[in-house]
C-alpha positions in Angstrom: -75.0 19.1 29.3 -71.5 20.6 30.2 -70.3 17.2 31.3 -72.3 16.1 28.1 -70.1 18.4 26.1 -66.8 18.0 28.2 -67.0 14.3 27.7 -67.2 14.6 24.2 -64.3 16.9 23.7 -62.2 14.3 25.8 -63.1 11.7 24.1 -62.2 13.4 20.5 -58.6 15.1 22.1 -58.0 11.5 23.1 -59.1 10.4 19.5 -56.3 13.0 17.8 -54.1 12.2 20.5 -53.9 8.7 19.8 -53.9 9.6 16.1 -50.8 12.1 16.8 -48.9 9.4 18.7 -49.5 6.2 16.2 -48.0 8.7 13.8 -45.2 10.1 15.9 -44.7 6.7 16.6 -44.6 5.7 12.6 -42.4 8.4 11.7 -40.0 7.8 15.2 -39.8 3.8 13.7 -38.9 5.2 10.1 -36.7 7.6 11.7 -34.8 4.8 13.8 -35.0 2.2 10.5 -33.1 5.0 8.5 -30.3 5.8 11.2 -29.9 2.0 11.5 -29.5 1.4 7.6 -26.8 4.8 7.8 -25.1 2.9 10.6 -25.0 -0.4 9.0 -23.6 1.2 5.8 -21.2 3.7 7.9 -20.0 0.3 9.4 -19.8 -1.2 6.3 -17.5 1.5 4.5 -15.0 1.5 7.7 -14.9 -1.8 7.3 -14.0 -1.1 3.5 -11.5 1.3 4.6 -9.9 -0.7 6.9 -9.7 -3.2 4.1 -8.1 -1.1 2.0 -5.8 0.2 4.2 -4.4 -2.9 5.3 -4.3 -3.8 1.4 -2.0 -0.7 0.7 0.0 -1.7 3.6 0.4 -4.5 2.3 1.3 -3.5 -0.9 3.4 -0.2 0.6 5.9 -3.2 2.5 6.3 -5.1 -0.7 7.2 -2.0 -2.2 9.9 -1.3 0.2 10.9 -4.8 0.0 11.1 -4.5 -3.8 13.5 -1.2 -3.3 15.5 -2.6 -1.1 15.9 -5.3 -3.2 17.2 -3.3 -5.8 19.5 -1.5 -4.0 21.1 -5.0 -3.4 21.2 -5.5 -6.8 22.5 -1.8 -7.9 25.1 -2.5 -5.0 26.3 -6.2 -6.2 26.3 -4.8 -10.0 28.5 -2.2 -9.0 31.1 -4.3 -7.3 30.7 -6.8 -9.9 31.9 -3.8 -12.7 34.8 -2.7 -9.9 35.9 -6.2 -10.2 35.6 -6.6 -13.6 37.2 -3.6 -14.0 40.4 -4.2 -11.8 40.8 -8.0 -13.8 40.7 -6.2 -17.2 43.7 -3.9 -16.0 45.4 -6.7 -14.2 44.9 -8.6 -17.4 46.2 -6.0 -19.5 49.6 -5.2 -17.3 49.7 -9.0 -17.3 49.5 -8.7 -21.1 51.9 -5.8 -20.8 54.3 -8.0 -19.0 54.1 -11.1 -20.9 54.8 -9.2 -24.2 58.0 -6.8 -22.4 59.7 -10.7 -21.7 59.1 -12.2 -24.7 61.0 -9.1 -26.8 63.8 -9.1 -24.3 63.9 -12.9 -24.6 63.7 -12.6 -28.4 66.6 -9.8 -28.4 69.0 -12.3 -25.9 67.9 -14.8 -28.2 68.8 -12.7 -31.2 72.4 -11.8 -29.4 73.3 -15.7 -28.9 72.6 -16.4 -32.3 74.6 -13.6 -33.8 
């Protein structure tokens, strides 16, 4: 009757033990389905980053390409004023010049016709 009785209580631990691992087992799979799907999506948004990144790199060196660019330009306007500058003075001591001969050729012309 022991035996009877010992039996029995095996045979319903190995019941709930078999019960207790299918649902250990269920709830380890949903476990390991969940930290897959947070990897996948952890992958996913470094690969976003990474995309990014690279995107605002991108967009950091044409940028700098851009200010450089301008510099250039800022640079060639300035010599271009310089330049323009130093012909509109040449022009007006040429001006200068050209107007100091002709009234001392007009006075020697005056003085030859007197």
């Amino acid at each position: 009757e022991r035996l009877q009785f010992a039996l029995g209580e095996i045979d319903i631990l190995s019941k709930q033990l078999k019960w207790e691992k299918q649902a250990f087992d269920k709830a380890l799979s949903q476990v390991n389905s969940k930290v897959l799907k947070q990897s996948l999506q952890k992958d996913k948004l470094i690969r976003k980053c990474i995309e990014i990144e690279t995107h605002i790199q991108k967009q950091e060196n044409i940028l700098s390409c851009k200010e450089n660019e301008i510099k250039e330009l800022h640079y060639f306007v300035n010599k271009q004023k310089q330049i323009l500058k130093k012909q509109v003075s040449e022009f007006k001591i040429q001006r200068q010049q050209e107007s100091y001969i002709a009234n001392v050729l007009g006075k020697r012309l005056k003085k030859k016709i007197k």
